[in-house]
C-alpha positions, -999 to +999 in steps of 0.1 A: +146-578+262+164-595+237+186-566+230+220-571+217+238-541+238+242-566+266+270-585+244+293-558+247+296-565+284+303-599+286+339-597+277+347-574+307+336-597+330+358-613+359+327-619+384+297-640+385+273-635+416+243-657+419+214-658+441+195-693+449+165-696+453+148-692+420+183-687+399+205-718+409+167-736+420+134-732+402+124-714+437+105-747+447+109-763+482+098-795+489+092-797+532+100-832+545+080-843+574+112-837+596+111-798+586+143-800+564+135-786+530+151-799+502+157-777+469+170-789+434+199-780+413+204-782+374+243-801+368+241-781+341+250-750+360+273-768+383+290-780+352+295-743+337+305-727+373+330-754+378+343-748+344+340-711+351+362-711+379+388-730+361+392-703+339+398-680+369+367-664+374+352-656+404+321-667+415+299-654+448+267-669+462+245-647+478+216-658+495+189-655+520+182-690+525+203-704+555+201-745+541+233-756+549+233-786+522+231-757+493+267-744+508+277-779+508+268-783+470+287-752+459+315-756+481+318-794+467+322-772+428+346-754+446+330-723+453+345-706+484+325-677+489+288-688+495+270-664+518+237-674+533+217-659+556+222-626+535+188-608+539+210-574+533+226-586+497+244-549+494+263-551+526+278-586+516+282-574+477+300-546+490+326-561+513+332-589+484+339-568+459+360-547+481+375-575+497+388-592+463+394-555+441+365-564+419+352-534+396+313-536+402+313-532+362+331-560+358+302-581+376+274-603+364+248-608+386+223-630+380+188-623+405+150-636+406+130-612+429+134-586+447+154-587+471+184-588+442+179-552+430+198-531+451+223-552+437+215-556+404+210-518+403+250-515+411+272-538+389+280-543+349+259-567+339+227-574+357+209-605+345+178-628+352+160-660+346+128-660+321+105-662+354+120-636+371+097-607+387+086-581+367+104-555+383+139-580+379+130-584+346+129-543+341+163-537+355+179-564+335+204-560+307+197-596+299+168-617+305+178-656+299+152-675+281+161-705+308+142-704+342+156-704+374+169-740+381+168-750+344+199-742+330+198-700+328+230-699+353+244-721+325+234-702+300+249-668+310+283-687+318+285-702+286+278-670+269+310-650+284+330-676+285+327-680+245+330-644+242+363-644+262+372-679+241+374-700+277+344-720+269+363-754+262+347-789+251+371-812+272+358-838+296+365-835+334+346-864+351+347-846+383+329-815+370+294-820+385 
């Protein structure tokens, strides 16, 4: 779905709302012996969101994993509103966007599976990774051609902020 008409929505947005597992993560989770399970993130992504909020946008987690060193990771980029345990996304959507006076057109939102639909049905810009479900992918305005974990949070971040010309080569050492 490489269809341009998604460009014309990326200077409109104010919002990014991610999910994690299999958006921020590649949806793997490696189970240590002591039951903790440990997931991987892409700097990459925790470069752009960092630079993202910056620039004064907003960015949301939403997720229904409850691991409590993924709200450490995004609270350390300085994302404040990370909610886990979110196993109805629409309620919490709902009460962010309300809460904050954010237009649900004005929102990108990038999901994997489905849970992220009802959603993703709802705001301006829904998006997904390359290796999202089927039925993400159908819904989708864009689909990256990044996976989940590997840069496609990056790569949506990137694209607005160029668009809205806040996508800025300096070097902040304290970025990732």
């Amino acid at each position: 779905m490489e269809d341009k008409s998604y460009k014309e929505y990326l200077e409109h947005i104010t919002t990014f709302i991610f999910d994690v597992d299999g958006v921020l993560t590649d949806g793997s989770i490696t189970i240590m012996t002591n039951g903790d399970m440990l997931r991987t993130m892409n700097v990459k992504d925790g470069y752009a969101m960092k630079l993202a909020l910056n620039e004064g946008f907003n960015i949301c987690i939403i997720s229904g994993g409850t691991n409590e060193g993924v709200r450490n990771r995004l609270n350390n980029l300085g994302i404040a509103d990370v909610y886990l345990g979110a196993h109805h996304k629409m309620e919490v959507f709902t009460e962010y966007v309300q809460k904050n006076d954010i237009k649900s057109e004005n929102v990108l939102y990038m999901g994997d599976d489905i849970p992220d639909i009802p959603v993703m049905k709802e705001i301006g810009l829904p998006t997904c990774p390359v290796d999202a479900t089927a039925e993400v992918k159908a819904i989708s305005k864009y689909i990256s051609h990044k996976s989940g974990g590997k840069g496609a949070v990056r790569d949506v971040i990137e694209q607005v902020l160029k668009v809205q010309d806040k996508w800025h080569c300096h070097f902040d050492s304290n970025a990732h």
